[in-house]
C-alpha positions as CSV (number, residue, x, y, z in Angstrom):
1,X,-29.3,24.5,21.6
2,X,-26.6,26.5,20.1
3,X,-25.9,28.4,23.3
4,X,-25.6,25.8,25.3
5,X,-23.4,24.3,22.9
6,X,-21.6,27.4,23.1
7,X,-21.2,27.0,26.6
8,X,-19.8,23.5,26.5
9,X,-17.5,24.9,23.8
10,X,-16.1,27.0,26.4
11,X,-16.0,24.7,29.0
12,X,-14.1,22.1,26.8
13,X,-11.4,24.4,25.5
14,X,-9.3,23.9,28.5
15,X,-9.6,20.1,28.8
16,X,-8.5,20.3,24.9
17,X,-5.5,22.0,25.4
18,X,-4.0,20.3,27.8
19,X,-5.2,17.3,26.0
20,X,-2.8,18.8,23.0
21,X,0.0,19.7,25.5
22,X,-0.3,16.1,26.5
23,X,0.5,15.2,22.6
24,X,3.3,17.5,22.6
25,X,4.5,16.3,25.8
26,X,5.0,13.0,23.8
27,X,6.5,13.7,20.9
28,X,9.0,16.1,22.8
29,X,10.4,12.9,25.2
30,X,9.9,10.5,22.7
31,X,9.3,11.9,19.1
32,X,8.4,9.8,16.3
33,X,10.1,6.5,17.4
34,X,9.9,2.9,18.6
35,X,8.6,3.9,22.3
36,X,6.4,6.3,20.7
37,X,4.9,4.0,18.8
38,X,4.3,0.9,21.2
39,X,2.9,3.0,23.8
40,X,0.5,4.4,20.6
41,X,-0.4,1.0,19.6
42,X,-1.0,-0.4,23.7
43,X,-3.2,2.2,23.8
44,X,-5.2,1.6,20.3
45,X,-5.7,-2.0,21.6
46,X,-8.2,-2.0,24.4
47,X,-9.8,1.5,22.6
48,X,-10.4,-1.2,19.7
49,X,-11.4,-3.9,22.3
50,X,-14.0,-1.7,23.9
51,X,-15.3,-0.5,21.0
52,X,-16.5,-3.7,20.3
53,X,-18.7,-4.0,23.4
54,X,-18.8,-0.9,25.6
55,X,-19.1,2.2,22.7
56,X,-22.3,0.2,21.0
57,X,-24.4,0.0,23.9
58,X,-23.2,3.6,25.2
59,X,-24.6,4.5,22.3
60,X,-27.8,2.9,22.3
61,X,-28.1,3.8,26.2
62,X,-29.0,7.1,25.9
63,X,-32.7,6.6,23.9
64,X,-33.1,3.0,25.4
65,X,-33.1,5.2,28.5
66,X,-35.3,7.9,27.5
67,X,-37.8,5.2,26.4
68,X,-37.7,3.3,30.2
69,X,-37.6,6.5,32.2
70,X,-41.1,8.2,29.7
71,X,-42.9,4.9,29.6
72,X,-42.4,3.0,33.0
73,X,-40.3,6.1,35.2
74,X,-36.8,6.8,36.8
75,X,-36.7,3.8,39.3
76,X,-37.0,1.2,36.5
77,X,-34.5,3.2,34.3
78,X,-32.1,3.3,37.0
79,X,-32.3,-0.4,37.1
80,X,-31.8,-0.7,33.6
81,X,-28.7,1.2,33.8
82,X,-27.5,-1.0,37.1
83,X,-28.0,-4.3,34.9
84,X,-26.4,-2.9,32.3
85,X,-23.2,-1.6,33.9
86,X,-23.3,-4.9,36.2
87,X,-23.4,-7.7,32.4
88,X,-20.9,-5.1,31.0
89,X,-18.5,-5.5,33.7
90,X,-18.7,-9.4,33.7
91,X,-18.1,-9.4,29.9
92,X,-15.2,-6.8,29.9
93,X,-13.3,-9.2,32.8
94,X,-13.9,-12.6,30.5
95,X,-11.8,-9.7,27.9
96,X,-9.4,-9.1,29.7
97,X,-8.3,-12.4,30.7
98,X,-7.9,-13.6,27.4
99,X,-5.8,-10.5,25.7
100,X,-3.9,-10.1,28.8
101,X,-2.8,-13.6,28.3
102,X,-2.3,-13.5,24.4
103,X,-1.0,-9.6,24.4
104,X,1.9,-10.6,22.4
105,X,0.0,-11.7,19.3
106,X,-2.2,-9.0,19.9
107,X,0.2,-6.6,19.5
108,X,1.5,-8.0,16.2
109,X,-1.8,-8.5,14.5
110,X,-2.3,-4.3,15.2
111,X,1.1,-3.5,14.4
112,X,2.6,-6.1,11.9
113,X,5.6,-4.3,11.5
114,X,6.9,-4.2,14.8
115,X,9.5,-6.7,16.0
116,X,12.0,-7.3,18.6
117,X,12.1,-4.6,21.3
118,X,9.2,-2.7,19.8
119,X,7.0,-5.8,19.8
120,X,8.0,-6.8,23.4
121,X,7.2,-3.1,24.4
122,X,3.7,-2.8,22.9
123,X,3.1,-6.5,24.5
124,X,4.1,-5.1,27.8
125,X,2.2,-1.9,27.6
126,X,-0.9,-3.4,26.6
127,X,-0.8,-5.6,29.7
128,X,-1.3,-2.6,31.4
129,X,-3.6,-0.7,29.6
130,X,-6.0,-3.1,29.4
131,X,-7.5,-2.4,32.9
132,X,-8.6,0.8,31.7
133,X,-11.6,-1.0,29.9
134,X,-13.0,-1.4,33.4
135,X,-13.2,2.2,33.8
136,X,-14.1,3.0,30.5
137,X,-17.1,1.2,30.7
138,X,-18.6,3.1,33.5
139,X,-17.5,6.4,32.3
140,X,-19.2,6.0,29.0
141,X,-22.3,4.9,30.6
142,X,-21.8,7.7,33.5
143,X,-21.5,10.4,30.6
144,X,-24.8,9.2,28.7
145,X,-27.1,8.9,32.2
146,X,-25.6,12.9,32.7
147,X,-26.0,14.3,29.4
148,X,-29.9,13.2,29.5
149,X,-30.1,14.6,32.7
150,X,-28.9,17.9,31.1
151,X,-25.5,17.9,33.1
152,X,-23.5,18.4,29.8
153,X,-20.4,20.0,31.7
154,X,-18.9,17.4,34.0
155,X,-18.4,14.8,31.3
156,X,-16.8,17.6,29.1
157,X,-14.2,18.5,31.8
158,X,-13.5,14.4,32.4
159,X,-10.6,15.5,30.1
160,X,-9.1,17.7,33.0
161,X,-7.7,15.6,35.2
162,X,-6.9,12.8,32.7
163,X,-4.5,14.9,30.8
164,X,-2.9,16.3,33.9
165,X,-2.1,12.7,35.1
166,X,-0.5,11.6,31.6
167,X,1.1,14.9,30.9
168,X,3.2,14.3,34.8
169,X,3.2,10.5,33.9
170,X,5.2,10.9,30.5
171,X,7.8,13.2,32.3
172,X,8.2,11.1,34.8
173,X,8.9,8.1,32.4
174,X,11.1,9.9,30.7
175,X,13.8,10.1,33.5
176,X,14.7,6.2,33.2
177,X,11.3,3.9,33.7
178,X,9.4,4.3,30.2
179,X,6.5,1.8,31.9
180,X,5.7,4.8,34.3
181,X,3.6,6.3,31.6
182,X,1.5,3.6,30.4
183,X,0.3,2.8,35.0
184,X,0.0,6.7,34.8
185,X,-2.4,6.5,32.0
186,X,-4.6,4.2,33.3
187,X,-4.3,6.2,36.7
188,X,-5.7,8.9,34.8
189,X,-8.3,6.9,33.6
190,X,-9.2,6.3,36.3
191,X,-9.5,9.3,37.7
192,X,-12.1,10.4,35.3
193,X,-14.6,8.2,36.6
194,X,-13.9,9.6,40.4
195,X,-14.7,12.6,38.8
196,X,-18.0,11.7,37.8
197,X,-19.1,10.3,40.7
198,X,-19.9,13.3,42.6
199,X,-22.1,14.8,40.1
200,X,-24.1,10.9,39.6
201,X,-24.5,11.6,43.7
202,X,-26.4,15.0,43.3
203,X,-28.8,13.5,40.2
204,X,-29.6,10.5,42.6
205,X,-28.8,7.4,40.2
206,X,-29.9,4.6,42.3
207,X,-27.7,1.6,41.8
208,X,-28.8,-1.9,41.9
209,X,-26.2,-5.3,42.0
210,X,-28.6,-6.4,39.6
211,X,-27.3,-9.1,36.7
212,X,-30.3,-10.0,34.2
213,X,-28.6,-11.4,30.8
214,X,-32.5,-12.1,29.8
215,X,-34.4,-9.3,30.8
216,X,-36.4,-7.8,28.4
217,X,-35.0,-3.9,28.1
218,X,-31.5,-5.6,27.9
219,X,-32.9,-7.6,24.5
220,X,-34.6,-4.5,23.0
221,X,-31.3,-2.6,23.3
222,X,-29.1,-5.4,22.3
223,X,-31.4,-5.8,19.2
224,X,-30.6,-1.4,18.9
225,X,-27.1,-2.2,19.4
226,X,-26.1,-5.2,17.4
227,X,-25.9,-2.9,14.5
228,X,-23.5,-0.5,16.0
229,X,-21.9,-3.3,17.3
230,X,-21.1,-4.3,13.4
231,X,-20.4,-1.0,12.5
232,X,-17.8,-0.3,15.3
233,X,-16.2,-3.8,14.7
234,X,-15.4,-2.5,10.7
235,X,-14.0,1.0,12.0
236,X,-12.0,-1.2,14.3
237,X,-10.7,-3.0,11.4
238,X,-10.0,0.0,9.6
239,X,-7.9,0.9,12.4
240,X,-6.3,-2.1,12.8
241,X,-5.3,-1.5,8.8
242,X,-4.6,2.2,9.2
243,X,-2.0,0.7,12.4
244,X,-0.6,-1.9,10.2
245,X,0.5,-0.2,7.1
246,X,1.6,2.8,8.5
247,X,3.9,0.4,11.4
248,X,5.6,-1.0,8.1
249,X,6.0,2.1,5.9
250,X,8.2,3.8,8.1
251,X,9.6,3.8,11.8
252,X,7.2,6.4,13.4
253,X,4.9,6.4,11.1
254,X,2.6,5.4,13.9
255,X,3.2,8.3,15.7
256,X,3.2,10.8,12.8
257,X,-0.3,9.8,12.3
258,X,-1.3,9.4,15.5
259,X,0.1,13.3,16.2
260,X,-1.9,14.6,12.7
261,X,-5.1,12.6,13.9
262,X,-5.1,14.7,17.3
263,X,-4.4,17.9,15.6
264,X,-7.4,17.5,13.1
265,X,-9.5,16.1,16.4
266,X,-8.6,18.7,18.6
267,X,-10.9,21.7,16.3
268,X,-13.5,18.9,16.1
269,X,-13.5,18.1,19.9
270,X,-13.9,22.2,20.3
271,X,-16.9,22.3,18.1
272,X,-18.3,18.9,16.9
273,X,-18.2,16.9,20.3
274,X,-19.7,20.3,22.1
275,X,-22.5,20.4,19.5
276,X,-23.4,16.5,19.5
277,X,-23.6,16.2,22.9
278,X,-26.2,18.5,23.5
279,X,-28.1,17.8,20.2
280,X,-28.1,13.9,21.0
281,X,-30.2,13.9,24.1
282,X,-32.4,16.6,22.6
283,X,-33.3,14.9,19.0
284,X,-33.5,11.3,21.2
285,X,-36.4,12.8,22.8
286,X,-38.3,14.7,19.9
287,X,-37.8,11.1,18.6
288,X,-39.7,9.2,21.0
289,X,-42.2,12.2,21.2
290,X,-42.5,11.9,17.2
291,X,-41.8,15.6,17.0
292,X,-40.4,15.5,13.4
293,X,-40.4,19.5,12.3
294,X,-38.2,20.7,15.2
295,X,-36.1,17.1,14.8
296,X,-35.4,18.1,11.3
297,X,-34.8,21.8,12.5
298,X,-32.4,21.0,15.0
299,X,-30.6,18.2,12.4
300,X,-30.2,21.5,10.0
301,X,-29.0,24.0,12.6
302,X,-26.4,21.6,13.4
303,X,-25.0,20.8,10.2
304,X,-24.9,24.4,9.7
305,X,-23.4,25.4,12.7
306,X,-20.4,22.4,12.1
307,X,-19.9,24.3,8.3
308,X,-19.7,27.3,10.1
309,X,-16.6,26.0,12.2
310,X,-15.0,23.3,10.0
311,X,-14.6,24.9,6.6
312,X,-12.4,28.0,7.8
313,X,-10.6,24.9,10.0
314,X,-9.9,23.1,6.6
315,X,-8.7,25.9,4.5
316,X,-5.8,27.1,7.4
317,X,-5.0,23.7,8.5
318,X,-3.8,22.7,4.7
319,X,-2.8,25.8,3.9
320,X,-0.2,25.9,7.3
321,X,-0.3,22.1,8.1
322,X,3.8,22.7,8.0
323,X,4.6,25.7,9.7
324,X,1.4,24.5,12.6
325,X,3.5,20.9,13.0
326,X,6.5,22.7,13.4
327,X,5.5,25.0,15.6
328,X,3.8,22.7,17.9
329,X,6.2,19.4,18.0
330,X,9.3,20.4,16.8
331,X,11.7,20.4,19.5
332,X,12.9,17.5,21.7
333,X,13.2,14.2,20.1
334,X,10.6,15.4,17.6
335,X,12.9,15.5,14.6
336,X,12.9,16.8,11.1
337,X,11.5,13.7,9.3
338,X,9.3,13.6,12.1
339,X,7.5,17.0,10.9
340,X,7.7,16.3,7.3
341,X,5.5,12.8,7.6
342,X,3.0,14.4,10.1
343,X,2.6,17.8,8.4
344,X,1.6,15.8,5.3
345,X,-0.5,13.8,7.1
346,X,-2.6,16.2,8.6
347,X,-2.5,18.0,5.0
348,X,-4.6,15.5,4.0
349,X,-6.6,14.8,6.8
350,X,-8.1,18.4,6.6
351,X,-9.6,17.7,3.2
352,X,-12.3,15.2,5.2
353,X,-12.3,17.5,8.1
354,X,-15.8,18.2,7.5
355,X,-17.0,15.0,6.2
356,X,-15.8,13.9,9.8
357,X,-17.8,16.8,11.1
358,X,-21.3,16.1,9.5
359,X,-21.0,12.2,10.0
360,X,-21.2,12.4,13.5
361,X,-24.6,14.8,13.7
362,X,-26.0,12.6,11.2
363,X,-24.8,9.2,12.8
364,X,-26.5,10.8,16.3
365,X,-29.7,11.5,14.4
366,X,-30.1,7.9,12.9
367,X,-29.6,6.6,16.2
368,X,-32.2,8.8,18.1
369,X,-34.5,7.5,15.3
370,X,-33.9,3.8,16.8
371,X,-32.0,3.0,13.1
372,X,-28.7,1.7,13.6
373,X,-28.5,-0.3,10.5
374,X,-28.4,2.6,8.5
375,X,-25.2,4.0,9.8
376,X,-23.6,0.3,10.2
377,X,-24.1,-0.3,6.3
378,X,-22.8,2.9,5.5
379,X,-19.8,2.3,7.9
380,X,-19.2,-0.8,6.2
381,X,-19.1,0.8,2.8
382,X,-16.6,3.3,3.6
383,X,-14.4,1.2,5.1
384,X,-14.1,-1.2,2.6
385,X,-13.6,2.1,0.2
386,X,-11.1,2.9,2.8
387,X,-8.8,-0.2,3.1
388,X,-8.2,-0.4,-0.5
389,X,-7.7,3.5,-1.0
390,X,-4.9,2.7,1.9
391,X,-3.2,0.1,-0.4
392,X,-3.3,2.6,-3.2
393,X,-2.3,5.9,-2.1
394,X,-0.2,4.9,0.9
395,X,2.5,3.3,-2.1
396,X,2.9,6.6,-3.7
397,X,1.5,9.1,-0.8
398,X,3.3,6.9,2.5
399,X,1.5,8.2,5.2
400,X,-0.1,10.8,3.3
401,X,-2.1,8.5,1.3
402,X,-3.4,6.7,4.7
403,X,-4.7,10.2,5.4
404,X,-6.2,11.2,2.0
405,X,-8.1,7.6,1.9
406,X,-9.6,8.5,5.5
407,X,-10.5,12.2,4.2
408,X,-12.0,10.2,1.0
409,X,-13.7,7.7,2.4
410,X,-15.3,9.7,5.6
411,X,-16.6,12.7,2.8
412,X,-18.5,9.8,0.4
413,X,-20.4,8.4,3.7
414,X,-21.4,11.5,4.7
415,X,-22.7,12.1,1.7
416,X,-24.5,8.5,1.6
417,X,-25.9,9.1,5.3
418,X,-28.0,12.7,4.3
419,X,-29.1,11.1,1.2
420,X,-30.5,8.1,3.7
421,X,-31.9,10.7,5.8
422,X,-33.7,12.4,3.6
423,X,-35.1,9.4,2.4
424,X,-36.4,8.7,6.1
425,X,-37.6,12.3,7.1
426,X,-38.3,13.9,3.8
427,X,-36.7,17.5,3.0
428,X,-34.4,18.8,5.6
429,X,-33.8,22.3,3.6
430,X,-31.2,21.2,1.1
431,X,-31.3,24.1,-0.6
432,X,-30.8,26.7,2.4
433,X,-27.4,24.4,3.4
434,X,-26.1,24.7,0.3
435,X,-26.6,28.6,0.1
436,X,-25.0,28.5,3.7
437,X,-21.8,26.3,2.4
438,X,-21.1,28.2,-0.4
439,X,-21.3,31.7,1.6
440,X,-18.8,30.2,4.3
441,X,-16.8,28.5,1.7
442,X,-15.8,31.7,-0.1
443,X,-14.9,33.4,3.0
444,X,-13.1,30.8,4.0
445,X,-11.2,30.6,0.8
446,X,-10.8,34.9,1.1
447,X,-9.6,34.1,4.6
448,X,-6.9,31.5,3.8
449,X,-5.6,33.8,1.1
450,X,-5.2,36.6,3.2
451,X,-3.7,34.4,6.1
452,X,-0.8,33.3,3.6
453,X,-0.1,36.6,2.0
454,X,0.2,38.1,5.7
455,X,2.5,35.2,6.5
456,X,4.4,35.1,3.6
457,X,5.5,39.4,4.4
458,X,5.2,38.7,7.9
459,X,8.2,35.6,8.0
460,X,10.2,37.4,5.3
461,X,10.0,41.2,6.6
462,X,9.2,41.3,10.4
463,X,9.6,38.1,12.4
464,X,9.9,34.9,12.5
465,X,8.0,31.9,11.7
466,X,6.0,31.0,14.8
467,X,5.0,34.6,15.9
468,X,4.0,35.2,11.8
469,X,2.0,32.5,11.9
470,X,0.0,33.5,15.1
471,X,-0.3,37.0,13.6
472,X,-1.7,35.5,10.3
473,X,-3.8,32.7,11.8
474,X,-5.5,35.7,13.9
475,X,-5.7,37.8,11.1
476,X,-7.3,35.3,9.1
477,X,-10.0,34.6,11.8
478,X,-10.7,38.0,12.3
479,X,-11.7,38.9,8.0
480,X,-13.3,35.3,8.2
481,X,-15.8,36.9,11.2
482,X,-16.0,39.3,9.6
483,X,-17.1,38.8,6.0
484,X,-19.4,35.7,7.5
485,X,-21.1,38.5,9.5
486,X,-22.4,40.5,6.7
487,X,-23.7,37.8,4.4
488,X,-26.9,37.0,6.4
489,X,-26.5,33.7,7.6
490,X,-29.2,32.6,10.4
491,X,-26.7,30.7,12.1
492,X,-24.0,32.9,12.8
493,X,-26.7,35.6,13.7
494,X,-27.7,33.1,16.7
495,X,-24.1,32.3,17.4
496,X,-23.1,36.5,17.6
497,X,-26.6,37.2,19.7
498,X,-25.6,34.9,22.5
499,X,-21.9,36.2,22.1
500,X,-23.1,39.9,23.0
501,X,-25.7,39.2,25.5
502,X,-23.1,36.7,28.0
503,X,-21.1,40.0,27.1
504,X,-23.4,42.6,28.0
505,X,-23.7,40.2,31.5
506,X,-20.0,40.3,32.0
């Protein structure tokens, strides 16, 4: 499991850079303003809107299917996933009709503070963007049907071509026609999906025009996904709140989250993404097969393995949130204020950067147990914890306090969901985590104080800020691999075995 994570790691660090240069692209045509923000906000909208419908049952898909294909075989799977794609579609268009025609209020109830221009912008934009729903639904579904067919790779490059196409689409807008870059967004999009298809050819999914509101596998998953449904619809809200406050605290304040959000999400869609996706499928099928021990096993490897990456991750991203902002967005329109609100941000982001880490392996293994009321209650708890942290810290934090009520709120459910798992599969080696955690945690700590003295000699003595803080971000990592190496941790063995044997092939 661990190398092919590896693997997809790899394979995913392209798509995520550009997917960052596509975020600096931004913020250099557009910075932290008005335009920046509307497009921001269109985009949030049918993200929001889908989660609703397509996310819940894309997550429930992947051990509905599992079940079909073991119990009745691939033909009768297939169909499922024809039916499913074909109601899907049906209920996305009714969607569509209705916010396309009522985009305006829309756009205010996300973004409260906008008005005038801004408003008519996000209104406009949103129009547009809402026909990407159509191809998100078939991409998520697409990605699922892969992954259990072990094709892990082609929906981890979908990110290639998608961030090409917005990257040339924001330029392009930029030169007079701002509306350029929300059609070239849903072009790239779309693009994604004609990416997949080739790959859905070769592992012969047979597609039926088959529409069955009533049939039974439809109900059983509905009854899976309900839950998540719930659960999705209260992260929604939380976004919608996240949207509203921070659209009234400041002009760009929108955007300055938005760019911290991506910076904290780019490490986790390196590491976290590339491990859940190939531990999903896996546990979903040692759940139907009631194969608890290497379940458990795998759960633990995980949640070490995300430790392994995350912590170091939290340590330099607080201790250089300024210096990282700066040297990534600030040029162009991407102004002074502009760094200030989004290095604090992402400051206080990175304190729940491993909360956000361990939720999602132990959201996936709920679900592969068929439980998605677990992970909707505790949704539901953390958002309300988050909504009224928001109102308190965001009065003396600003946008800041947004951040730290996310980093709070996503640490206390994590905490919450492995207590609820335990309860469900009994011990899942507490103890031997907790050794782990607090061997990484003091190297990371030993690594983020040698990072800062180097900088601090490095900016002052030898050169200047962005080449010191390359030079200490590498020196960091390299006493971080190497104190982790010597303190016997099982999981980083694993990790530096495959390292030196797809060495010892090159």
């Amino acid at each position: 499991m661990k190398k092919t994570a590896l693997f997809i790691m790899t394979a995913t660090i392209i798509s995520r850079i550009l997917g960052f240069i596509r975020e600096i692209t931004l913020s250099y045509f557009y910075g932290a303003s008005n335009i920046s923000d509307a497009y921001l906000i269109s985009q949030t909208i049918p993200t929001v809107i889908f989660g609703f419908i397509g996310a819940g049952l894309a997550t429930a898909y992947i051990p509905m299917y599992s079940k079909i294909e073991k119990e009745l075989g691939k033909k009768e799977a297939d169909w499922f996933s024809s039916n499913l794609i074909n109601v899907l579609m049906i209920i996305i268009s009714v969607i569509f009709v209705v916010a396309f025609l009522f985009s305006e209020p829309i756009a205010r109830l996300f973004a409260s503070g906008f008005d005038g221009e801004t408003l008519e912008l996000a209104s406009a934009f949103t129009r547009i963007s809402l026909v990407g729903m159509f191809f998100n639904v078939l991409i998520s579904l697409f990605s699922g049907y892969l992954q259990i067919k072990g094709k892990f790779m082609v929906p981890a490059l979908i990110g290639l071509p998608f961030n090409v196409l917005v990257i040339i689409s924001i330029i392009v807008s930029s030169q007079g026609n701002v509306f350029v870059m929300s059609i070239g967004t849903v072009v790239a999009i779309a693009s994604q999906l004609l990416f997949m298809l080739p790959t859905m050819k070769k592992v012969r999914f047979q597609y039926q025009p088959a529409v069955n509101f009533k049939s039974e596998h439809m109900k059983s998953m509905l009854q899976m996904a309900l839950p998540v449904f719930l659960g999705r619809s209260v992260n929604q809200i939380n976004i919608l709140v996240d949207k509203t406050i921070a659209s009234g605290i400041a002009v760009g304040g929108i955007s300055a989250l938005n760019f911290a959000n991506r910076l904290s999400q780019f490490v986790q869609g390196l590491f976290v993404i590339s491990i859940t996706t190939v531990i999903y499928p896996l546990i979903s099928k040692m759940a139907v097969e009631g194969d608890v021990k290497n379940l458990k096993k795998a759960i633990s490897e995980s949640i070490n393995t995300v430790n392994i990456v995350l912590l170091p991750a939290t340590v330099g991203a607080m201790i250089f949130a300024e210096p990282i902002v700066r040297m990534l967005f600030g040029r162009g329109a991407f102004d002074e204020q502009a760094v200030v609100m989004t290095s604090q941000a992402l400051f206080f982001l990175s304190i729940g950067m491993v909360g956000f880490g361990l939720r999602e392996i132990l959201t996936r293994a709920f679900y592969s147990l068929q439980d998605t009321k677990t992970p909707v209650v505790n949704a539901t708890i953390g958002v309300g914890l988050n909504i009224v942290l928001n109102f308190i810290l965001s009065r003396f934090l600003g946008i800041g306090g947004l951040a730290l009520a996310t980093s709070i709120s996503a640490t206390f459910t994590t905490v919450l969901l492995f207590i609820s798992l335990r309860r469900k599969l009994g011990v899942l080696g507490l103890r031997k985590m907790v050794v782990t955690f607090v061997k990484i945690l003091v190297a990371s700590v030993v690594m983020g104080f040698i990072a800062k003295m180097s900088f601090g000699f490095l900016v002052g003595n030898l050169f200047g800020e962005i080449m010191s803080l390359i030079l200490s971000i590498g020196a960091g990592a390299v006493v971080y691999f190497v104190i982790v190496s010597f303190m016997g941790i099982e999981d980083v063995e694993v990790i530096l075995n495959s390292l030196r044997k797809r060495w010892r092939k090159f």
